[in-house]
C-alpha positions as CSV (number, residue, x, y, z in Angstrom):
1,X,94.1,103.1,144.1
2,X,92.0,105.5,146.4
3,X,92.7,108.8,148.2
4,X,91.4,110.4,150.7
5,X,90.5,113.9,149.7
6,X,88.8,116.1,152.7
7,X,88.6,119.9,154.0
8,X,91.9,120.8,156.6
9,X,92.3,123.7,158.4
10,X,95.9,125.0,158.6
11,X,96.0,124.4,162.2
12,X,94.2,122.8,165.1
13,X,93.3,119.1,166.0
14,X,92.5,116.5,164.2
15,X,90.8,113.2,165.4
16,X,90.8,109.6,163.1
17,X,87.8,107.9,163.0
18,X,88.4,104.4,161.1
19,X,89.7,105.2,157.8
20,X,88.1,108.9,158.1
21,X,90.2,112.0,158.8
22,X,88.5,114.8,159.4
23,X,90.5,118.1,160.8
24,X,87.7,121.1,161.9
25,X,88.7,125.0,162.1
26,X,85.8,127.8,162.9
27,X,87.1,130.0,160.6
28,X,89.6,128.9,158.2
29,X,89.6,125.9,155.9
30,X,92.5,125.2,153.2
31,X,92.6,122.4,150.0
32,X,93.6,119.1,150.0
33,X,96.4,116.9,150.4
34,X,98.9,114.7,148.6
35,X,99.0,110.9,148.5
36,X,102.1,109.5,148.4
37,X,103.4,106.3,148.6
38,X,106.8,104.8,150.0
39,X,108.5,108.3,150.1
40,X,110.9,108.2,152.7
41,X,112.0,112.0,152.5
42,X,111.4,113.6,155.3
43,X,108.3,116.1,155.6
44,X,106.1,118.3,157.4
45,X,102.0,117.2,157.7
46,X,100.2,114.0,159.6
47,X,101.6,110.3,159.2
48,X,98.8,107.9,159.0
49,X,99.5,104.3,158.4
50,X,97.0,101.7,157.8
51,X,97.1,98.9,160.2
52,X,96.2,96.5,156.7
53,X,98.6,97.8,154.5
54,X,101.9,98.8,154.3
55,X,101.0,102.5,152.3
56,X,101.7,106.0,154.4
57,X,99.6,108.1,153.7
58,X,101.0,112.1,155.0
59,X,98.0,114.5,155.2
60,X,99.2,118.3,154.5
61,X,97.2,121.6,155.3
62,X,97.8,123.8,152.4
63,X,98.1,127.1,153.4
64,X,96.8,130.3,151.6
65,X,100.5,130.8,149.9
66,X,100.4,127.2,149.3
67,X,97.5,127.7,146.2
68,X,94.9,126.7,148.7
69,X,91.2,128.7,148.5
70,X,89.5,130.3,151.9
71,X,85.9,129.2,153.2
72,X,84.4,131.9,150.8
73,X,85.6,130.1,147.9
74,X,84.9,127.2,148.8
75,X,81.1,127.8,149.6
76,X,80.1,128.1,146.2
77,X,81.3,124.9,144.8
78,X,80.0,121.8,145.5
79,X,83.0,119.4,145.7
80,X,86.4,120.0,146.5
81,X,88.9,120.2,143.3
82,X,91.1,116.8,142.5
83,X,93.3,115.4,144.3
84,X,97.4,115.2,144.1
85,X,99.3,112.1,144.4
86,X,102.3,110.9,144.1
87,X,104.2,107.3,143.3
88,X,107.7,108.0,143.9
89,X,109.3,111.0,142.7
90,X,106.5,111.3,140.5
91,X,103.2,113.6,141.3
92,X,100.0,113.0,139.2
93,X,97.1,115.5,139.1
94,X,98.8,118.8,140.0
95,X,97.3,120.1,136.9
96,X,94.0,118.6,136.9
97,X,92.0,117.8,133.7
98,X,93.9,120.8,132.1
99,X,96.9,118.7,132.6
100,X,95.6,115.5,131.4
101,X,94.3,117.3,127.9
102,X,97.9,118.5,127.9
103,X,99.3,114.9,127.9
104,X,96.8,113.7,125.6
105,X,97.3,116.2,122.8
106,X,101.4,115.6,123.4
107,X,100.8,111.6,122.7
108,X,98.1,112.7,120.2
109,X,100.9,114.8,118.6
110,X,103.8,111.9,118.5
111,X,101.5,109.3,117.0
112,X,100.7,111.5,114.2
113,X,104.2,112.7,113.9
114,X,105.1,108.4,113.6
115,X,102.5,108.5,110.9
116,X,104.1,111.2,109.2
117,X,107.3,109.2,109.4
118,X,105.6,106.1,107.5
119,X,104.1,108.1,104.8
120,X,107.2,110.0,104.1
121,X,108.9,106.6,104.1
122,X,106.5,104.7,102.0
123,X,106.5,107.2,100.0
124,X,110.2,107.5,99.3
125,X,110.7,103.8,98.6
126,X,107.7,104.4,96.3
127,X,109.7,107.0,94.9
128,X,113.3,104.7,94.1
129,X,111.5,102.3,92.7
130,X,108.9,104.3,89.9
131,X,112.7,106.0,89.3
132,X,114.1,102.8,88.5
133,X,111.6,101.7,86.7
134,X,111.3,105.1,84.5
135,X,115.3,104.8,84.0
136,X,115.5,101.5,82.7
137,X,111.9,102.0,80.5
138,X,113.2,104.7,78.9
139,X,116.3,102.7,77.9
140,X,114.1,99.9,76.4
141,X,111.6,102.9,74.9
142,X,114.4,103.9,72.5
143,X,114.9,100.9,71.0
144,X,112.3,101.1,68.7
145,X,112.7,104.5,68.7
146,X,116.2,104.9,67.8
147,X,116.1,107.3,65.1
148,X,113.3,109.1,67.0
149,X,113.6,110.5,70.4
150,X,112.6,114.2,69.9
151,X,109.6,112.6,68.4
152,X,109.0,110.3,72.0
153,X,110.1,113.7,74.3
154,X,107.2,115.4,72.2
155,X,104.8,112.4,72.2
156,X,105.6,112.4,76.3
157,X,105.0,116.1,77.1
158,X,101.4,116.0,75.1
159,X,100.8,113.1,76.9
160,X,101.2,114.9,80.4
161,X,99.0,117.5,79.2
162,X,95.9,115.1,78.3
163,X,96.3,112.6,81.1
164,X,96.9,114.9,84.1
165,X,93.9,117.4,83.3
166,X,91.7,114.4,82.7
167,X,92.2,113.1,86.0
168,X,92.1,116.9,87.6
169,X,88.4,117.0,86.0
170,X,87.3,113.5,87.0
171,X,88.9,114.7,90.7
172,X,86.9,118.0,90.6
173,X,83.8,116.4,89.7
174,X,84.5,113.9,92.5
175,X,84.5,117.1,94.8
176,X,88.6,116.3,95.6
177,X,89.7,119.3,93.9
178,X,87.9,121.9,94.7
179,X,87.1,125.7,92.9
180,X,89.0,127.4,95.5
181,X,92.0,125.5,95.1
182,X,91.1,126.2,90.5
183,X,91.0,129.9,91.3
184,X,94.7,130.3,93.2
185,X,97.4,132.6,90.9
186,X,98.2,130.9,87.6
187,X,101.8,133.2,87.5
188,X,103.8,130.8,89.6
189,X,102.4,128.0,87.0
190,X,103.5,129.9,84.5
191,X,107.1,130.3,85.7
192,X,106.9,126.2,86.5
193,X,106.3,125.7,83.0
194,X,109.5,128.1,81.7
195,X,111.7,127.1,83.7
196,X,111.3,123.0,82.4
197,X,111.0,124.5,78.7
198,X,114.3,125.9,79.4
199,X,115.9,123.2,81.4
200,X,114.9,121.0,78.8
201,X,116.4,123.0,75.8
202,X,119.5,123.2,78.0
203,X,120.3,119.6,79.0
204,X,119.4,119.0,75.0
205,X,122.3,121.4,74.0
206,X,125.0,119.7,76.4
207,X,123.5,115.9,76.3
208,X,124.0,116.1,72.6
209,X,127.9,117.2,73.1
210,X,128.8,115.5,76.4
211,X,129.1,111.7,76.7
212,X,127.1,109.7,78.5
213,X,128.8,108.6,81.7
214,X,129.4,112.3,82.3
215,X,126.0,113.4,82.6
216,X,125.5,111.6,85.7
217,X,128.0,112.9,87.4
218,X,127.0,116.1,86.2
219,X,123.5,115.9,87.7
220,X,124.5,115.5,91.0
221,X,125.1,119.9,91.3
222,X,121.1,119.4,90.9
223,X,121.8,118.4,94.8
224,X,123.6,121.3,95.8
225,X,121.6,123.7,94.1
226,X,118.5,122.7,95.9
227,X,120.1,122.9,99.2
228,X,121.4,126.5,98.1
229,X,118.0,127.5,96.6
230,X,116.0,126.1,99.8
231,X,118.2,128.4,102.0
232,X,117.9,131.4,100.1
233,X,114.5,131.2,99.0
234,X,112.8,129.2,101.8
235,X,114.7,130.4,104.6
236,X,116.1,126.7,105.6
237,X,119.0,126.0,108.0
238,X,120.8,122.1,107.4
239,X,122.5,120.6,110.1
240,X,125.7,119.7,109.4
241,X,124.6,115.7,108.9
242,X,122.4,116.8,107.0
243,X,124.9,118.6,104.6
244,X,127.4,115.5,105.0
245,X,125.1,113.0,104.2
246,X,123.9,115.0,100.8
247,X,127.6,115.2,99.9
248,X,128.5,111.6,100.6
249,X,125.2,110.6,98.3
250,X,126.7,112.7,95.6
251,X,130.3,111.0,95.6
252,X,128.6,107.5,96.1
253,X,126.9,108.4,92.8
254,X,129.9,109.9,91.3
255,X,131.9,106.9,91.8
256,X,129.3,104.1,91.1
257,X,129.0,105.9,87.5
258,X,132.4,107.3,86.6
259,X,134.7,104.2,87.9
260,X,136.0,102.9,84.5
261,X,134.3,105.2,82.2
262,X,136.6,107.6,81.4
263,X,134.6,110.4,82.3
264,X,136.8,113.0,83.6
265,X,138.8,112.7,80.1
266,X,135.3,113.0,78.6
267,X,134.5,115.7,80.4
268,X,137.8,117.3,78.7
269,X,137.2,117.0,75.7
270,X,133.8,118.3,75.8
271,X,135.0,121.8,76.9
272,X,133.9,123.8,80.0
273,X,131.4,125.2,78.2
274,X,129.1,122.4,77.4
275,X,129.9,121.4,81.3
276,X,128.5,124.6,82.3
277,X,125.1,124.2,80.2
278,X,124.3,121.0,81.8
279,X,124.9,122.7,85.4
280,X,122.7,125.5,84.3
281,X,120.4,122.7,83.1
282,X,119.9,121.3,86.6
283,X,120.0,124.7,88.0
284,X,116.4,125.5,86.3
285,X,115.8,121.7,87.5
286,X,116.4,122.7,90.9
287,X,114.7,126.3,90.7
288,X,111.5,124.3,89.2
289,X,111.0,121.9,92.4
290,X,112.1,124.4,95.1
291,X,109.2,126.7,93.0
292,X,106.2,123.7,93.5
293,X,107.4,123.8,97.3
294,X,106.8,127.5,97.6
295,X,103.6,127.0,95.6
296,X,102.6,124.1,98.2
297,X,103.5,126.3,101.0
298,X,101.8,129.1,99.9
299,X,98.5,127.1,99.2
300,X,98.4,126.3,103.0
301,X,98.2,129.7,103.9
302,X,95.8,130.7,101.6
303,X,93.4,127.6,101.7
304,X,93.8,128.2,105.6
305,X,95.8,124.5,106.1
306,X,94.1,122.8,103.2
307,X,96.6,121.5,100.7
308,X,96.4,122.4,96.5
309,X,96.0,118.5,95.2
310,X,98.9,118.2,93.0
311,X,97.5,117.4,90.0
312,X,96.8,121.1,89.7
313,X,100.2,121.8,90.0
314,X,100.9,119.2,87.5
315,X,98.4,119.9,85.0
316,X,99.1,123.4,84.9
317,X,102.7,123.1,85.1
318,X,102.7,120.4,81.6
319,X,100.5,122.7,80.0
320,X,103.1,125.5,80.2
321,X,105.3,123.7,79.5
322,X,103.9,122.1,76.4
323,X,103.6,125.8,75.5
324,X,107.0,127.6,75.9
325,X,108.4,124.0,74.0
326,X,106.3,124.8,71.0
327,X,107.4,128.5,71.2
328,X,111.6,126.7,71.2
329,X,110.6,124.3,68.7
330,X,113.4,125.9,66.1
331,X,115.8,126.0,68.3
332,X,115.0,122.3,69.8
333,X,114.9,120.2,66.3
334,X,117.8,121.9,65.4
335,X,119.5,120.7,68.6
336,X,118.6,117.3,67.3
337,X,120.1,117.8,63.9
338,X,116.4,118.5,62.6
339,X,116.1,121.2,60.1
340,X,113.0,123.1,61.3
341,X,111.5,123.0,57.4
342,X,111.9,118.9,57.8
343,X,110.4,119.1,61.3
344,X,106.4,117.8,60.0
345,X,108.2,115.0,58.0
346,X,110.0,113.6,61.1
347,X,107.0,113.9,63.1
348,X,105.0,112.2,60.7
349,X,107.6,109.1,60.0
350,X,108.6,108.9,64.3
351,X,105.1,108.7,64.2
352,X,104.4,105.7,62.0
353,X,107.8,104.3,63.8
354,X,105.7,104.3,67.1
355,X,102.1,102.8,65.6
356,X,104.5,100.6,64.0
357,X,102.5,100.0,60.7
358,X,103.3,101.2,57.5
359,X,106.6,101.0,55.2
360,X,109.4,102.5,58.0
361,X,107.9,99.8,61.0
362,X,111.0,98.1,60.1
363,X,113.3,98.2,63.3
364,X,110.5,99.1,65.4
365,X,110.2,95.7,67.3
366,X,108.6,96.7,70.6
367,X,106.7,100.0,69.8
368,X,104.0,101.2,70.8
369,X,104.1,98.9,73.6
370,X,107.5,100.0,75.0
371,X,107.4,103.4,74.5
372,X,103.5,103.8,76.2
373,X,104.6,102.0,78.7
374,X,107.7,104.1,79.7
375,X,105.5,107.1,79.4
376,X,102.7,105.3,81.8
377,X,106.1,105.1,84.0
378,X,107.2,108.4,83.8
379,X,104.2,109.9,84.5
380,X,104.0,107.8,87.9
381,X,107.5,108.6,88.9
382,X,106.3,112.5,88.7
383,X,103.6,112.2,90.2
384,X,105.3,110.1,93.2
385,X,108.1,112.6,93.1
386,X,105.8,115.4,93.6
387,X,103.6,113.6,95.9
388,X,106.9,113.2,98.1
389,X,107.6,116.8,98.0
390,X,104.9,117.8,98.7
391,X,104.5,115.8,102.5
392,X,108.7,115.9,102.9
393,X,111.0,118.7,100.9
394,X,112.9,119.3,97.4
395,X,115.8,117.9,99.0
396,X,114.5,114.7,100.5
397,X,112.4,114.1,97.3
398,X,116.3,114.6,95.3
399,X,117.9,112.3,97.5
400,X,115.1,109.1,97.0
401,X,115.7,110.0,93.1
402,X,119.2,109.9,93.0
403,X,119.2,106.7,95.0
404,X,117.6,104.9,92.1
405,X,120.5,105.7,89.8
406,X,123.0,103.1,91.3
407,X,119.8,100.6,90.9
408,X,118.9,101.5,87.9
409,X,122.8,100.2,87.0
410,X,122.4,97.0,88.8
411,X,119.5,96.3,86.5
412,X,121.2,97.1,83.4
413,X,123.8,94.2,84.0
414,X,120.5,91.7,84.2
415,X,119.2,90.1,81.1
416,X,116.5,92.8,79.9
417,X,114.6,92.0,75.9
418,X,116.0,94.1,73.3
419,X,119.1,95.3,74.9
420,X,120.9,92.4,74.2
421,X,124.0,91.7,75.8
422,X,123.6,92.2,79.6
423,X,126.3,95.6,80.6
424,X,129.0,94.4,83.3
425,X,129.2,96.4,87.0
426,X,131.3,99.2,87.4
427,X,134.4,98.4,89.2
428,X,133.7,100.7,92.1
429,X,129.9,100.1,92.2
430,X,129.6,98.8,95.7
431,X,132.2,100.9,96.8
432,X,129.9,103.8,95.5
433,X,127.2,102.0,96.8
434,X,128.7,101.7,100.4
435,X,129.4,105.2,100.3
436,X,125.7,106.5,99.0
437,X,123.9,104.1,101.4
438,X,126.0,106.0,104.0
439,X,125.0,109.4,102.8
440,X,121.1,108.7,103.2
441,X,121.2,107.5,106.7
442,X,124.1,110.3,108.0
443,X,121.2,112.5,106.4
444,X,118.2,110.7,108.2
445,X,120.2,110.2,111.7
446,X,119.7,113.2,114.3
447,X,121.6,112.9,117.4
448,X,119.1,112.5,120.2
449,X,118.2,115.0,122.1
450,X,116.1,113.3,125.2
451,X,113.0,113.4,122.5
452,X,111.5,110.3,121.6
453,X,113.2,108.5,118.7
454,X,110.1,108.8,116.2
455,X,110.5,112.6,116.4
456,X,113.9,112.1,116.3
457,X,113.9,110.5,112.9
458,X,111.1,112.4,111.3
459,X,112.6,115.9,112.2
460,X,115.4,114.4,109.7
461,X,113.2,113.6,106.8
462,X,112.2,117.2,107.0
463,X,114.9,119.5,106.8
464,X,116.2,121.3,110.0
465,X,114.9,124.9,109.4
466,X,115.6,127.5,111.9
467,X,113.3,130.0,109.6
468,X,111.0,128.3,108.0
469,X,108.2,130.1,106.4
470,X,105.0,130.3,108.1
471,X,102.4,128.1,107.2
C-alpha cells in the first residue's frame, strides 16, 4: 500500500499532475496528510480519486495548531517525517517509530507473560505428581521400617544436608551459583531452619495423639494461614475468587478424607489441645514458606533482578535445621516413646533395619531400597515445591500440594507391593473431588477485563496484590 507524502501550505492552489500533488505557498509550508481509505465521514481537505482504483485519497493541510512544523523547521531536515494513514476507524503511524517500539514491547511483554503461564503450569503439575509420589513412598518406606521412623525422619534430614550442598558446590563451580548470591544474610536462613525444627517437634507431639484421618483435615488451616500470613507480611490483597476457590479446595479435601472415618469423633476424643498443636504445627509450616518468598523477594532487590538459586535456600535452610533438631533431640525421642539414654541403641538397630543385614533384618523386606527411594522422592517434591514458589506464590505452591492428597488416596485403593490388601474409596471421594477440582479453577478464573485471556489467566496464578512489595 503506498501514500503520497508531500509539503502543503495551509492555503492557496493546488494543481494535479498525474498521480503527483503538489500544493506551493511563498512563505508558509505545513506537514503531511492522512491516507484513508473508504471513510465515508464527512471532512474538510482535497478529494482525489484515482481514475484506476476505487481508493480516495483526502489530502489535508495541517495547520500550525494542528502539530505541523513552519519552513524553518523544516529546512534542516532532509525528508519530511512519516506518514499517517488510516483503514477504517483505524489510524496507523500517528506515533511513528516511537509508537511501533511501543507495540512491540506490549506483544514482547504478552508472549513472555504466556510463557510465564506455561512454566507456572508445568511446574504445578510437576508439583502434584512428585507429591503423590512422596505420599504414597513414604507409606511403602515404613514398611520395613515399622518399628523405626524417627530413625528414617533422622536418616532424611542428614540426607538433605549432604545432597543439597553437594549439588550447591557442583552449581558454584559450574558458575550457576554465584559468590554474590553465597554472601547474602544467613539470619533469615537461620530462622527457616527453627521454624521446621519446631514445626517438626509440634506435628510429632499431636500426630502421636491424634488419629490418622484427622490430620488431614487438620492441615488444611496450613491454607488459611498462608493467605493470612501473605497479607500481613507481604502486603497481598485476594480477590474474592481467589479466597472462594482456596476454601472450596479445603472442604473438597476435608470431605474426600473424613467421609466414613469417624474423624470428627476422633477429633473428640483427642482433646482441643492436641487439635491446637497440629494448627500451630502448620502455622510454623506456613510462616516457613511465606519466609523463603520474602527471602526470594528480597534477593531480587539486592542482586538487582537476579534470582538466589534455590538450592541456597535449601541447603542452608536443611542445615539449620539438622541443627536446632539435634539441639530437640530429648524432647523428640521422647515423643516417640524413646528414652533419650536408649536413643544410640535405636539408632544403631533402625540402622541395621535399613542396611538390612545382620540379626534384626527380619521384617525388613524392602529396605534400603524403599526407604532411599522415598527420600530420592522427597527431596524432588521440595525442591519442585520450592521451585514453584519461587516463579508463582506460597499460596499457589499450597494449592498444587494439597491437590495431590485426594490422588494420593486414589492410589492407595490400587494394588501397591507390601501393603497388601488394596484400601476401598471414601464414600464421598468424588464428591470431595468435584468440589476441590472446583476450588482450583474458581482460584485460576479472573473475570475478563477487555485484557487478553493469557494475562487474564496468569494474573490468577499470581496472587492479586494491590501492595505488593517492590522488587
Amino acid at each position: 500500500m503506498s501514500a503520497y507524502c508531500r509539503q502543503i501550505p495551509a492555503g492557496g492552489s493546488a494543481t494535479a499532475s498525474g498521480s503527483r500533488v503538489q500544493l506551493r505557498h511563498p512563505t508558509r509550508a505545513a506537514e503531511i496528510c492522512g491516507v484513508r481509505y473508504n471513510y465515508t465521514a464527512p471532512r474538510q481537505g482535497i478529494l482525489l480519486r484515482s481514475p484506476r482504483s476505487s481508493r480516495i485519497w483526502v489530502v489535508e493541510a495541517v495547520g500550525t495548531g494542528g502539530g505541523g512544523r513552519g519552513r524553518s523547521d523544516l529546512e534542516g531536515s532532509d525528508k519530511v517525517g512519516p506518514c499517517s494513514y488510516a483503514v477504517g476507524d483505524q489510524r496507523v503511524g500517528d506515533f511513528g517509530p516511537e509508537h511501533e517500539s511501543h507495540v512491540g514491547a506490549v506483544a514482547f511483554n504478552d508472549g513472555r507473560r504466556m510463557n510465564r503461564v506455561v512454566e507456572v503450569a508445568v511446574a504445578a503439575a510437576v508439583t502434584v505428581v512428585m507429591g503423590v509420589g512422596n505420599r504414597v513412598l513414604y507409606k511403602l518406606a515404613l514398611v520395613p521400617l515399622k518399628q523405626y521412623p524417627f530413625f528414617l525422619a533422622q536418616l532424611a534430614t542428614i540426607g538433605y544436608v549432604i545432597v543439597y550442598f553437594s549439588i550447591l558446590y557442583v552449581r558454584h563451580q559450574a558458575g550457576i551459583v554465584t559468590d554474590e548470591m553465597l554472601s547474602m544474610p544467613k539470619t533469615p536462613f537461620i530462622a527457616v531452619g527453627l521454624l521446621e525444627a519446631l514445626a517438626a517437634a509440634t506435628g510429632m507431639a499431636a500426630g502421636a495423639i491424634l488419629s490418622a484421618p484427622s490430620i488431614p483435615i487438620l492441615s488444611q488451616t496450613f491454607l488459611v494461614w498462608q493467605i493470612i500470613l501473605s497479607i500481613i507480611f507481604l502486603g497481598r490483597r485476594y480477590r474474592v475468587n481467589q479466597l472462594l476457590g482456596c476454601f472450596l479446595v479445603a472442604v473438597g479435601v476435608i470431605i474426600t478424607v473424613a467421609s466414613g472415618s469417624g474423624a470428627g469423633n476422633s477429633l473428640k476424643e483427642a482433646g482441643i489441645f492436641w487439635s491446637l498443636l497440629m494448627i500451630v504445627s502448620f502455622l510454623l509450616q506456613a510462616a516457613d514458606t511465606v519466609l523463603k518468598e520474602i527471602i526470594f523477594l528480597d534477593a531480587k532487590r539486592k542482586l538487582k533482578g537476579g534470582s538466589v538459586d534455590l538450592f541456597i535456600v535449601n541447603s542452608f535452610g536443611s542445615a539449620y535445621q539438622a541443627l536446632f533438631i539435634c539441639l530437640l533431640l530429648p524432647f523428640l525421642s521422647k515423643l516417640w516413646g524413646i528414652p533419650f539414654g536408649q536413643l544410640p541403641t535405636y539408632l544403631k538397630d533402625g540402622a541395621a533395619c535399613f542396611l538390612n543385614v545382620g540379626t534384626l533384618s527380619s521384617g525388613c523386606d524392602g529396605a534400603p531400597f524403599l526407604p532411599v527411594l522415598f527420600i530420592i522422592v522427597n527431596m524432588g517434591f521440595n525442591i519442585s515445591l520450592l521451585h514453584l514458589l519461587k516463579i508463582s506464590s506460597a499460596v499457589v505452591s499450597c494449592l498444587a500440594s494439597t491437590f495431590s492428597v485426594p490422588i494420593s488416596i486414589y492410589v492407595f485403593t490400587m494394588p501397591l507391593p507390601y501393603l497388601g490388601v488394596a484400601s476401598s474409596l471414601p464414600t464421598g471421594f468424588v464428591a470431595g473431588a468435584v468440589v476441590l477440582v472446583m476450588g482450583l479453577l474458581i482460584y485460576a478464573w479472573t473475570p475478563s477485563n477487555g485484557r487478553a485471556s493469557s494475562a487474564t489467566f496468569s494474573s490468577s496464578l499470581e496472587p492479586s496484590c494491590d501492595a505488593c512489595p517492590p522488587s
